[in-house]
N, C-alpha and C positions, 0 to 999 in steps of 0.2 A: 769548048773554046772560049767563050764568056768568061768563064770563071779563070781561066785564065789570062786573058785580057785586062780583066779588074784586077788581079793580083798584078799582074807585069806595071797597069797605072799606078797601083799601091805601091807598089817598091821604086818607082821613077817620084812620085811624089814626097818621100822619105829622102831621097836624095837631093830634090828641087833646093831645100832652104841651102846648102852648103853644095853646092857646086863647085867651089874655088880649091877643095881639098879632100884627094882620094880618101886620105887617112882619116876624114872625116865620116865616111861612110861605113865605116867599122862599128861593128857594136849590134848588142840584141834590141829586139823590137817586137812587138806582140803587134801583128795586120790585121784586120778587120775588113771583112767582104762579104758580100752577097753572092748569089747565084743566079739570082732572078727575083724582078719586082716585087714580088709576096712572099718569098724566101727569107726567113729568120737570118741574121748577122752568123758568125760563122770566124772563128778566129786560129789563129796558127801562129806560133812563137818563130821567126824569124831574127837568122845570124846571119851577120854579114861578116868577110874581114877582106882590106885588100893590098896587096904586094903589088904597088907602081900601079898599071894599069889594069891588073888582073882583079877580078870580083871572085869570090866563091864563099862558100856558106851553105846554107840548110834552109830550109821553109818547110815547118814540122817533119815528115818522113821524106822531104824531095832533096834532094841535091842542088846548089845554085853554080853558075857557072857562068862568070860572061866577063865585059869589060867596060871602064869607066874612061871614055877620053873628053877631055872637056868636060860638057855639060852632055851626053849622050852614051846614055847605059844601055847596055845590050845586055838580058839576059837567058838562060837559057834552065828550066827547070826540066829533072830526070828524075825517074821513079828508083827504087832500086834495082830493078829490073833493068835502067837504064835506058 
């Protein structure tokens, strides 16, 4: 749950500088996270694209799915499993 938590902050922070424009949130990005205090860095090639309000993308093998109104991203990460 941590780790994802930190990933869910990492991708709301990616978004923080441009908030004004969905179409601004498009685009690859390489995250950087931890797991825990003494836990080595730990990175994942993250894509975003988004249609109006809608987010979706990849974060290495997850699925991304969610939505961008205003300044408030909702996302939702799924294994392939789903």
């Amino acid at each position: 749950m941590h780790r994802f938590l930190t990933s869910l902050f990492l991708v709301a922070a990616l978004v923080a500088p441009r908030p004004s424009s969905a179409a601004g949130l498009s685009g690859a990005y390489i995250a950087a996270f931890t797991t825990g205090p003494t836990a080595e860095t730990q990175y994942a090639r993250v894509s975003l694209t988004t249609d109006g309000t809608k987010v979706s993308g990849t974060w290495g093998d997850r699925t991304i799915a969610g939505t961008l109104v205003g300044t408030k991203v909702e996302l939702t990460f799924s294994d392939r499993t789903g």
